[in-house]
Backbone as ProteinMPNN parsed JSONL, in Angstrom:
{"seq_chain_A": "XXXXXXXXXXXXXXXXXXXXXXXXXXXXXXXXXXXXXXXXXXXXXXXXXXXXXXXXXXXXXXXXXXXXXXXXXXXXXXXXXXXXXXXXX", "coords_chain_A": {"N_chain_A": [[15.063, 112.964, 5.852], [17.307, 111.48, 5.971], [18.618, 112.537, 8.126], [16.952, 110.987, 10.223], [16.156, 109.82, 13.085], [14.677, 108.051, 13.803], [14.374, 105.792, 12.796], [15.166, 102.523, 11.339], [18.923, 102.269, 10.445], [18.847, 100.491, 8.337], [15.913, 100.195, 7.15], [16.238, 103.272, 6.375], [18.033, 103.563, 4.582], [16.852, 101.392, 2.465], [14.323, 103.113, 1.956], [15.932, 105.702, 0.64], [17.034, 104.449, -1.458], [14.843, 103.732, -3.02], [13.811, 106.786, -2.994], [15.525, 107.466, -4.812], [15.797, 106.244, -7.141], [13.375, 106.227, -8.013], [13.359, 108.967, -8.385], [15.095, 109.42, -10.467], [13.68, 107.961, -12.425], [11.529, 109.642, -12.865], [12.349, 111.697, -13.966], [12.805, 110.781, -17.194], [9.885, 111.334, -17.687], [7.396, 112.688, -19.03], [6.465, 116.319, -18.86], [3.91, 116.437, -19.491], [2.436, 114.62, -18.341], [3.206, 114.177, -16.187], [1.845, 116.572, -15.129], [-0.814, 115.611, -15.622], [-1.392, 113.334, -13.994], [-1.07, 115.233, -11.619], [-3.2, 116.53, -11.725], [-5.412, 114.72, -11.962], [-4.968, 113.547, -8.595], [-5.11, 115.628, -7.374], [-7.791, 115.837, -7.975], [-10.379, 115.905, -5.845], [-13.574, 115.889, -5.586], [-16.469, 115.227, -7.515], [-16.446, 116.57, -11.042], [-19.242, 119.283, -11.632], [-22.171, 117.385, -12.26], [-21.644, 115.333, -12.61], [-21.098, 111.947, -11.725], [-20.335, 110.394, -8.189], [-19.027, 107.849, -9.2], [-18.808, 107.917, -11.92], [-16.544, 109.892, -11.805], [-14.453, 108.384, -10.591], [-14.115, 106.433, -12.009], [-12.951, 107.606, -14.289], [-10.679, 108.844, -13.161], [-9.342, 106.157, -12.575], [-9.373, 104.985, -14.926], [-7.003, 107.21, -15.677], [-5.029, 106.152, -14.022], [-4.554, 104.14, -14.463], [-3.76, 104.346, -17.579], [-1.166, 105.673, -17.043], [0.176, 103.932, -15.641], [0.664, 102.072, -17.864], [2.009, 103.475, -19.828], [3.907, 104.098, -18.215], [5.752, 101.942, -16.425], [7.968, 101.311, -14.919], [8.152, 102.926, -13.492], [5.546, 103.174, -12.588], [5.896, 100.933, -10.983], [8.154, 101.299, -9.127], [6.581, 103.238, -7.411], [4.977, 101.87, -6.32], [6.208, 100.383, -4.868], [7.342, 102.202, -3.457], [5.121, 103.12, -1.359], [4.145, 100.679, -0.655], [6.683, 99.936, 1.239], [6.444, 101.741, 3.073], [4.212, 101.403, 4.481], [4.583, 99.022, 5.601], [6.07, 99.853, 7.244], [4.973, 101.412, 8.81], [4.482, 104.353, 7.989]], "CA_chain_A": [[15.004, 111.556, 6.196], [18.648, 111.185, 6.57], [18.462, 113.161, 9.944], [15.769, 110.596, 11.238], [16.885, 108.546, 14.241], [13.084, 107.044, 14.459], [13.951, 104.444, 11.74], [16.519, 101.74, 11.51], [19.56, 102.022, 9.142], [18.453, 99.683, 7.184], [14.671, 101.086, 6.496], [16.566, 104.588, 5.449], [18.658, 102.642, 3.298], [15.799, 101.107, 1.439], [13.871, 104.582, 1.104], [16.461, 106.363, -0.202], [17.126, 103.67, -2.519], [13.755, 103.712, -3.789], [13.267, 107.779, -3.763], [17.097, 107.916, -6.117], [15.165, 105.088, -8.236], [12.009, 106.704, -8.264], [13.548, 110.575, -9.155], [16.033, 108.934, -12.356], [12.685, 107.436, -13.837], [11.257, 110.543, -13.401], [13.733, 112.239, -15.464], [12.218, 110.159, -18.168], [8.335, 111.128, -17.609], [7.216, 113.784, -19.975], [5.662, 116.944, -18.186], [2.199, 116.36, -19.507], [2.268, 113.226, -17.808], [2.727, 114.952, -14.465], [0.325, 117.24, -14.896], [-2.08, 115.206, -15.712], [-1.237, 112.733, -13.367], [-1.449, 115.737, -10.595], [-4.652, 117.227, -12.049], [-6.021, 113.265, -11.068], [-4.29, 112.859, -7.853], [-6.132, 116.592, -6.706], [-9.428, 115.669, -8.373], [-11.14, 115.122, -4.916], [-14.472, 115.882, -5.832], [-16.699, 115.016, -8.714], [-16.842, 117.932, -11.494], [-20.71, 118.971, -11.257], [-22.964, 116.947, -13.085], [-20.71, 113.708, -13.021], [-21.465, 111.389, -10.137], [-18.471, 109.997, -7.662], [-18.37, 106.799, -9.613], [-17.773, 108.509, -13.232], [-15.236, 110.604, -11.39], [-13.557, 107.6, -9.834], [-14.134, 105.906, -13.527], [-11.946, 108.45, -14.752], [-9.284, 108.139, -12.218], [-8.935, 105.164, -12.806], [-8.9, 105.288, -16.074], [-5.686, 107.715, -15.961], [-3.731, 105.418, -13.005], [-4.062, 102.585, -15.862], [-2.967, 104.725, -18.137], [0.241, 105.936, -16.549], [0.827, 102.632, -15.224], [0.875, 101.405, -19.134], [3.126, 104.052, -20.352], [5.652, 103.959, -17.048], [5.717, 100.529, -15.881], [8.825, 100.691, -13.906], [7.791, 104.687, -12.136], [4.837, 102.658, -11.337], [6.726, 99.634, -9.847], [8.614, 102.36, -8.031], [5.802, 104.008, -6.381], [4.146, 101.252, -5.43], [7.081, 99.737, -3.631], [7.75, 103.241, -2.497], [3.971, 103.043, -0.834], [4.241, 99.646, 0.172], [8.066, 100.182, 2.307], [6.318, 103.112, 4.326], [3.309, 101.077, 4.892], [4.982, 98.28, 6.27], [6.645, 100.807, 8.661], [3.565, 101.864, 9.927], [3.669, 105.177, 8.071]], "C_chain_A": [[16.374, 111.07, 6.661], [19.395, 111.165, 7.998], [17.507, 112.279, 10.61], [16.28, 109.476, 11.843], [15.748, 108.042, 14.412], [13.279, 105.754, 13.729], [15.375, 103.938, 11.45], [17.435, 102.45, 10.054], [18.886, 101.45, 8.024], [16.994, 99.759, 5.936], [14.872, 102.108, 6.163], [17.025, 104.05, 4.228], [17.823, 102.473, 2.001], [15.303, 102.768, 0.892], [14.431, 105.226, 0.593], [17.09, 105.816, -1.735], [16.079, 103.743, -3.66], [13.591, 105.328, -4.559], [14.694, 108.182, -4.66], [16.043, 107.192, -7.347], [14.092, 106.344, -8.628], [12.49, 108.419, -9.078], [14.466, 110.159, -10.101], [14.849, 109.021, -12.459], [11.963, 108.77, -13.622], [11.484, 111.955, -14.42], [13.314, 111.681, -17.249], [10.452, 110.68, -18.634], [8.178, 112.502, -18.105], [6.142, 114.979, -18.52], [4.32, 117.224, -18.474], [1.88, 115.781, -18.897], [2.017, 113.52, -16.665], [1.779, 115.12, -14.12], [-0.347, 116.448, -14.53], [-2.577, 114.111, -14.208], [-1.499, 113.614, -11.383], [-2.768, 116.158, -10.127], [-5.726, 115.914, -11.009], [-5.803, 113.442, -9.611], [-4.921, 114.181, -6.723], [-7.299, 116.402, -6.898], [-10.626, 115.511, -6.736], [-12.71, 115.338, -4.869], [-15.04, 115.681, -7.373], [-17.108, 115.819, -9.523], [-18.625, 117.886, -11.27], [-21.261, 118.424, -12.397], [-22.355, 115.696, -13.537], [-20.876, 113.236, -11.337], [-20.185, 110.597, -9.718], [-18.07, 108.634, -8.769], [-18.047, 106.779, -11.481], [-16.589, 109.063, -12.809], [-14.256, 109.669, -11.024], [-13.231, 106.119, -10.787], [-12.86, 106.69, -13.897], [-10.197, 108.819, -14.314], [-8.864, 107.225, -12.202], [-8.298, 104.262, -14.404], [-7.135, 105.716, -16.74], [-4.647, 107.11, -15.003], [-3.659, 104.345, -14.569], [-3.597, 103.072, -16.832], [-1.699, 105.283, -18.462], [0.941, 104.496, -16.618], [1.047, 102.11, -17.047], [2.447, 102.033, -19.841], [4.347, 104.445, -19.502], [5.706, 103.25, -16.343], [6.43, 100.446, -14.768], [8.679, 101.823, -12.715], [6.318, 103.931, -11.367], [4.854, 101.485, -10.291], [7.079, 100.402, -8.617], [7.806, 103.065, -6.734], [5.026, 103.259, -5.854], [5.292, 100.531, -4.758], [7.527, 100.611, -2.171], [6.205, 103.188, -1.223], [4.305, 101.836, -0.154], [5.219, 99.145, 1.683], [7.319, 101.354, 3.389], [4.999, 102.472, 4.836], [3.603, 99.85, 5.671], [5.91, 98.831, 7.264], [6.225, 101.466, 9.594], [3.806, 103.763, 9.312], [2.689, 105.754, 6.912]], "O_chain_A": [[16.508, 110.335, 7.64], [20.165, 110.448, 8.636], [17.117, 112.73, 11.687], [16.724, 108.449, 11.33], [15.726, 107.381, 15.45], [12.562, 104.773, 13.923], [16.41, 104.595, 11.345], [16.952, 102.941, 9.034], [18.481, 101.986, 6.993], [16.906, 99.561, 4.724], [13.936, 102.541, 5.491], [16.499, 104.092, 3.116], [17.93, 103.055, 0.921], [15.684, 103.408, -0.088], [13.762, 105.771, -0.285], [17.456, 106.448, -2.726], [16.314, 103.799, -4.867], [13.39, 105.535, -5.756], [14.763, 109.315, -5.136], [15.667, 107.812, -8.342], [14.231, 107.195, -9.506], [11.994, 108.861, -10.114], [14.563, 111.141, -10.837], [14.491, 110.187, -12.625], [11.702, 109.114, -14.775], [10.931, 112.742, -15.188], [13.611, 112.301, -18.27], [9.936, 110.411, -19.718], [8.82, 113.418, -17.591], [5.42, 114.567, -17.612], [3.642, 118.061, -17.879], [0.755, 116.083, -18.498], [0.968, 113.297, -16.061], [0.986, 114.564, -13.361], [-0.649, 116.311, -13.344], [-3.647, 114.099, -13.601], [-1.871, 113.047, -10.355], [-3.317, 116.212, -9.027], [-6.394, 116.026, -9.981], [-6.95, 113.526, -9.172], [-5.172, 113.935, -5.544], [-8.068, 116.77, -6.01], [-11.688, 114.904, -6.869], [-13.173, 114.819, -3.853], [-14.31, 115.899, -8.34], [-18.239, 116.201, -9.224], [-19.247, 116.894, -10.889], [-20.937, 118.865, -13.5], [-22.535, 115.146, -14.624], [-20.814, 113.837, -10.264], [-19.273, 110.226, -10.457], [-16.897, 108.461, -9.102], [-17.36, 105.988, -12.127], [-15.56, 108.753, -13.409], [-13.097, 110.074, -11.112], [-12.514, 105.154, -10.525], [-11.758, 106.175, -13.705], [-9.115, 108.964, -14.883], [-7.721, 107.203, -11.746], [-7.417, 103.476, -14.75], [-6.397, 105.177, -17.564], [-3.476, 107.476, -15.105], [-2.776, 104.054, -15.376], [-2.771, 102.309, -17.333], [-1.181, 105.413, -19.571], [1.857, 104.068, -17.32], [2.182, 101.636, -17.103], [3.479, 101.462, -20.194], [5.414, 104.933, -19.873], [5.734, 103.717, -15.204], [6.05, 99.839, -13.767], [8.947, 101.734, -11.517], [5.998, 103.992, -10.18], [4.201, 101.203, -9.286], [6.596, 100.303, -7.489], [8.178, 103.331, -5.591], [4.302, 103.67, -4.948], [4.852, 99.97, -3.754], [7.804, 100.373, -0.995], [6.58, 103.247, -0.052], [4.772, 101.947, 0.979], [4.901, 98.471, 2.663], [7.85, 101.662, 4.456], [4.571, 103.1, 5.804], [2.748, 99.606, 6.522], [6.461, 98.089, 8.077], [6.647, 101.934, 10.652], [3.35, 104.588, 10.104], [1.875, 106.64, 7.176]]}, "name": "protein", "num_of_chains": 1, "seq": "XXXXXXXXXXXXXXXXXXXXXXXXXXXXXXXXXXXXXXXXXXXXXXXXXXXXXXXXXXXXXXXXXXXXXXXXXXXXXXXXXXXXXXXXX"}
């Protein structure tokens, strides 16, 4: 990202601001948490015999439950989402 002449100073600035922010608090986030949090985040189908909207119960389930126990990693990532979406990417 540093190397990218597509995006102003000032929009690197921010992102790298955010992904320093965002990798400290992860320094903090236990590696179950990950996991689990990756296990979700691959889930893209519903195991068999659970229909999409238990599966997407359950996902939802574990975003609210991250978000409870890392308030500010999930501030982080949703600002980090929100700065690249207002950049168009």
């Amino acid at each position: 990202m540093q190397a990218s002449d597509n995006l102003p100073d000032a929009a690197k600035a921010e992102l790298l601001e955010l992904l320093a922010a965002l990798r400290a608090e992860l320094q903090g986030v236990k590696k179950e948490h990950l996991e689990r949090a990756e296990e979700a985040a691959r889930a893209g189908e519903a195991p068999q015999g659970e229909s999409l909207d238990e599966a997407l119960g359950g996902l939802t389930g574990t975003v609210t439950e991250l978000e409870a126990m890392h308030p500010r990693l999930s501030d982080l990532a949703n600002r980090l989402a929100v700065a690249l979406a207002n950049m168009g990417i």
